[in-house]
C-alpha positions in Angstrom: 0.0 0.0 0.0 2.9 2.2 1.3 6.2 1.9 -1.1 8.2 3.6 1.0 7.5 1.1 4.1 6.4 -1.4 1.9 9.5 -1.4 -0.5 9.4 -1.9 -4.1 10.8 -5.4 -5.4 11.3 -3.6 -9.1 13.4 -1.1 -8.2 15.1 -3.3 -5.7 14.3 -1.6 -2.0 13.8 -3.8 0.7 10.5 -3.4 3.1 11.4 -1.4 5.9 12.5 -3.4 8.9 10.0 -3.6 11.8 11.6 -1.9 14.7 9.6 -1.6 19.0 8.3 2.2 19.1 11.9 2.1 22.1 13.9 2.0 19.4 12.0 5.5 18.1 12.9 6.6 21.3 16.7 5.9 21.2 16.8 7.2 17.8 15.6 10.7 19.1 17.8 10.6 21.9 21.1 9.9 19.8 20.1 12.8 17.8 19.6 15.4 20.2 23.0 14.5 21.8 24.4 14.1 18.2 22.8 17.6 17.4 24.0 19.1 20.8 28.0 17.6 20.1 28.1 18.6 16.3 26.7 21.8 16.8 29.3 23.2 19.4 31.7 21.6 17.7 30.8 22.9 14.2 30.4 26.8 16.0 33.7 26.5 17.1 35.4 25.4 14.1 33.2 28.5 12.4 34.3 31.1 15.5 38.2 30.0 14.1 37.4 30.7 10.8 35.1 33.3 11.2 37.0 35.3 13.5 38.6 37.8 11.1 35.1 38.8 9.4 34.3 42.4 9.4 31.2 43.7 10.8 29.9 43.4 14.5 27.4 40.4 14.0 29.1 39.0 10.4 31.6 36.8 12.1 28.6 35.4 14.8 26.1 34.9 12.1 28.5 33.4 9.8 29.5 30.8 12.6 26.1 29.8 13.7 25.6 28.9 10.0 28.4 27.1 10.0 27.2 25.5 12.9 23.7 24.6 12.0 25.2 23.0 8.7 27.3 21.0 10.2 25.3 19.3 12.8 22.3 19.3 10.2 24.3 17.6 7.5 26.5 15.0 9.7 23.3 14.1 11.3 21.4 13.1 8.0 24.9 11.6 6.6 24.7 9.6 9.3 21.0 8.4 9.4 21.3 7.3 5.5 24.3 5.5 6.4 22.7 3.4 9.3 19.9 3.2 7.8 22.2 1.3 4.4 24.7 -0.8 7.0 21.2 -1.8 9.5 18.5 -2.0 6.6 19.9 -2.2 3.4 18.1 0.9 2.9 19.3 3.7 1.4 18.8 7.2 0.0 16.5 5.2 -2.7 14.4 3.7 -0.3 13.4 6.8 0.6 12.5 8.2 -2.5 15.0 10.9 -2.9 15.4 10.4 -6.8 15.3 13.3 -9.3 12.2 11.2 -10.7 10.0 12.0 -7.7 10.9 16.0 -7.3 8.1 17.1 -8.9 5.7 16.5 -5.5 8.2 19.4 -4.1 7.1 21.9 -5.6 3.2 21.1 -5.3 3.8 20.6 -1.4 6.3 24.2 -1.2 3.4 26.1 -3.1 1.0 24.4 -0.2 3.4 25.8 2.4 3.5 29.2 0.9 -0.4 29.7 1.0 -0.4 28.5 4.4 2.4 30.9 5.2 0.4 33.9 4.0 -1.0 35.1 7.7 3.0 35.9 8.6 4.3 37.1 5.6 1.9 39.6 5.6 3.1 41.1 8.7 6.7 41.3 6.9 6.5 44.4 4.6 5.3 46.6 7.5 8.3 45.8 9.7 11.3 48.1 10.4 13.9 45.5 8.7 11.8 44.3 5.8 14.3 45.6 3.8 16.8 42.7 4.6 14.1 40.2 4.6 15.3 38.8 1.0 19.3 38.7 1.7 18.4 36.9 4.9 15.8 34.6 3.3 18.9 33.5 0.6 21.6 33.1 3.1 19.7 30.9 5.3 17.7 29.2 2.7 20.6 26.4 2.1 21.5 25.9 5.6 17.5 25.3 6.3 17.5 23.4 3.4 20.1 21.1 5.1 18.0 21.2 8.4 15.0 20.0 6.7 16.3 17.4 4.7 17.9 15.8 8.2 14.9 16.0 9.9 13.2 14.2 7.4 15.4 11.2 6.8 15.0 10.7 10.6 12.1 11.5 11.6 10.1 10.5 8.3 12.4 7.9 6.7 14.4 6.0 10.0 11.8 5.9 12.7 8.2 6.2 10.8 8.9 3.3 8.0 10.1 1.1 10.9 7.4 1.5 13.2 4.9 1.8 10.6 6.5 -1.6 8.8 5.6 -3.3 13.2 2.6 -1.3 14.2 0.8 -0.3 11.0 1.2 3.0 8.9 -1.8 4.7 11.4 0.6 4.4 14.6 3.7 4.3 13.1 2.9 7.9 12.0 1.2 8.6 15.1 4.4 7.5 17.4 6.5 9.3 14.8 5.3 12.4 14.8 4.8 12.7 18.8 9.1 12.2 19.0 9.2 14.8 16.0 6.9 17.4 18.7 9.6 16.1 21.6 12.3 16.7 19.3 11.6 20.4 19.0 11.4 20.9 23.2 13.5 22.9 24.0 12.9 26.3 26.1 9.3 27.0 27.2 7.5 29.4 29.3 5.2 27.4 31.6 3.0 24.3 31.0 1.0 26.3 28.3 3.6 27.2 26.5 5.1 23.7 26.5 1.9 21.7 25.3 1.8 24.2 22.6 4.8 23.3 21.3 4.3 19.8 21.1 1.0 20.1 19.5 2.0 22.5 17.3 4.8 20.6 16.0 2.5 17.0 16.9 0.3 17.7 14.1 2.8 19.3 11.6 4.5 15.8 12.2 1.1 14.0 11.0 1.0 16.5 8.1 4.8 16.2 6.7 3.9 12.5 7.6 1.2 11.8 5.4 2.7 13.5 2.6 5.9 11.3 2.7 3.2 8.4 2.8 1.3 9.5 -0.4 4.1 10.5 -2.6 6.5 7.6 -1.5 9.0 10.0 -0.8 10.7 12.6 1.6 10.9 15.2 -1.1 7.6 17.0 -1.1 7.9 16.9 3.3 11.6 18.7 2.9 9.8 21.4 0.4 6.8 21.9 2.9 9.4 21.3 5.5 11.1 24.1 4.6 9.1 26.7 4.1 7.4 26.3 7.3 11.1 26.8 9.1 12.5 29.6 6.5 9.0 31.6 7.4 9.3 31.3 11.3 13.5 31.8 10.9 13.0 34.9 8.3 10.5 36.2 10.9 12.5 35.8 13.6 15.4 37.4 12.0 13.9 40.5 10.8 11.9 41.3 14.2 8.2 40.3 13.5 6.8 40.5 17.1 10.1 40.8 18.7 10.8 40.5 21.9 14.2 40.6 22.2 15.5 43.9 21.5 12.2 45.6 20.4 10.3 45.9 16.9 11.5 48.6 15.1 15.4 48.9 16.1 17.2 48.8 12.6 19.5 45.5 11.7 21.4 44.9 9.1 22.1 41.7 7.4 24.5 39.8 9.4 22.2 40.9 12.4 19.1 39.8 11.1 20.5 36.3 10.2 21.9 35.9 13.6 19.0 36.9 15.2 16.8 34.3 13.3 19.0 31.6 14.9 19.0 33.0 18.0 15.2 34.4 18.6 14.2 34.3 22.3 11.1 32.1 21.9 11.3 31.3 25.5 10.3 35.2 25.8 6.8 34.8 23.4 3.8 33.8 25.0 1.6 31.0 23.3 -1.4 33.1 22.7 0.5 35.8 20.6 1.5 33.3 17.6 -1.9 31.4 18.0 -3.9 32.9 15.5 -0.8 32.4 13.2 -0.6 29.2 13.6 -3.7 27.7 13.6 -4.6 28.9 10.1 -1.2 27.9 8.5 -2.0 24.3 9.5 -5.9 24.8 8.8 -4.5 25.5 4.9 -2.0 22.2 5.5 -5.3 19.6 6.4 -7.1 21.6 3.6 -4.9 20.4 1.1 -4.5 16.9 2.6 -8.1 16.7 1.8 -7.3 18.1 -1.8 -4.5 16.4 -2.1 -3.7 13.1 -0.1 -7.5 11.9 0.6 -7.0 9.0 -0.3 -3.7 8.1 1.6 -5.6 9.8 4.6 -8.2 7.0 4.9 -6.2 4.1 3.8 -3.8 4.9 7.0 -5.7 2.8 9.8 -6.8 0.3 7.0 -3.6 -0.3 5.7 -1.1 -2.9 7.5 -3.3 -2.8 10.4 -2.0 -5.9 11.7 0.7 -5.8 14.1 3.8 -7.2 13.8 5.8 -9.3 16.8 
């Protein structure tokens, strides 16, 4: 039903292996320390060569880049390769072929529409005016971000619980470590089970997208447009809390502000009303789009297996 848990004997992927919902769990926890290692290391190796740059936030921004890259990129390299060595699955098995780009863009136009409520609130900010260099510099780091995130999240720990429990659960349990994966700083309780929801049901979305199209292509492209939006944002002082809307940045400021946004400091209830209709737009065009793959989840594979 699913050719991406399912395998496809033609083009010679295996099924995905069946793995418990703990290993899920280890999985997540190997990539936040990996993530917390890589990053600090990949800063300081930026700070080194970085440290010349001219400007007061240049060399900062350009080695929190570096940073992000590096732990992004290692940790993807790493999840294709244990997922080749454990499963004899690789980046095929996945679906990332030039053959299946084409469900990128549909799903990146999809993300776009549902980004409209916050890019609106762009051209009336202070900084606007450094909104497109900081979109392109960050745009291949996020890219990088994305496309980790992804492979683990979407092609390590849904196929193999999907390929035990059934593609319902598998993206269920998949997408509730994707919501833990993203807890990080929170103000209070409220704050906290908004996070988790928030990114909860963005899991189920990105999900069910790698489910119809048999790939992790279209999920990156939604994938990343979701985080450039929030990161752009961030960077250019939409709602900012930090050093207050309006104060001029330049460039390099922007882009390390958008890696370093305070969201500790920003209260659930003022990014509600953007967020809720972003993902209203995303389950609008699941019905559109992926209907059918919707309804065969808790049909298909419902068997468990031991």
């Amino acid at each position: 039903m699913f050719p991406i848990i399912d395998g496809d004997a033609a083009r010679g992927v295996r099924p995905a292996r069946p793995r418990h919902w703990l290993a899920g769990v280890a999985i997540l926890i190997i990539a936040i320390w990996l993530h917390q290692a890589l990053w600090n290391l990949g800063f300081s190796l930026g700070a080194r060569a970085f440290d010349g740059a001219v400007g007061a936030f240049r060399g900062q921004a350009l080695s929190v880049m570096a940073a992000e890259a590096f732990a992004y990129g290692a940790i993807g390299l790493i999840a294709l390769e244990a997922s080749r060595r454990l499963d004899g699955r690789g980046a095929g098995a996945f679906g990332l072929e030039t053959g299946k780009l084409p469900s990128a863009a549909l799903w990146a136009l999809v993300g776009v529409c549902a980004a409209i409520p916050d890019l609106i609130q762009w051209p009336g900010n202070a900084n606007f005016e450094t909104a497109p260099a900081v979109l392109a510099a960050i745009a291949p780091v996020t890219l990088i971000q994305a496309g980790a995130e992804e492979i683990v999240f979407r092609g390590l720990i849904l196929t193999t619980l999907a390929a035990r429990y059934g593609a319902g659960w598998g993206l269920t349990i998949s997408a509730a470590l994707f919501a833990l994966w993203h807890v990080r700083t929170f103000n209070g309780l409220g704050d906290l089970l908004f996070t988790l929801g928030d990114n909860f049901v963005f899991g189920l979305i990105v999900g069910v997208v790698v489910l119809k199209h048999g790939s992790l292509w279209g999920a990156i492209a939604l994938h990343l447009v979701w985080n450039l939006v929030a990161l752009v944002g961030a960077g250019i002082g939409v709602g900012d809390h930090v050093i207050g809307e309006g104060l001029h940045r330049d460039v390099w400021q922007a882009i390390f502000m958008a890696y370093t946004y305070d969201w500790a400091g920003v209260h659930w209830s003022e990014v509600l009303d953007a967020t809720i209709i972003p993902i209203v737009i995303h389950v609008a065009a699941l019905a559109a789009f992926a209907r059918a793959t919707v309804l065969a989840l808790f049909s298909a594979r419902s068997e468990p297996t031991d």
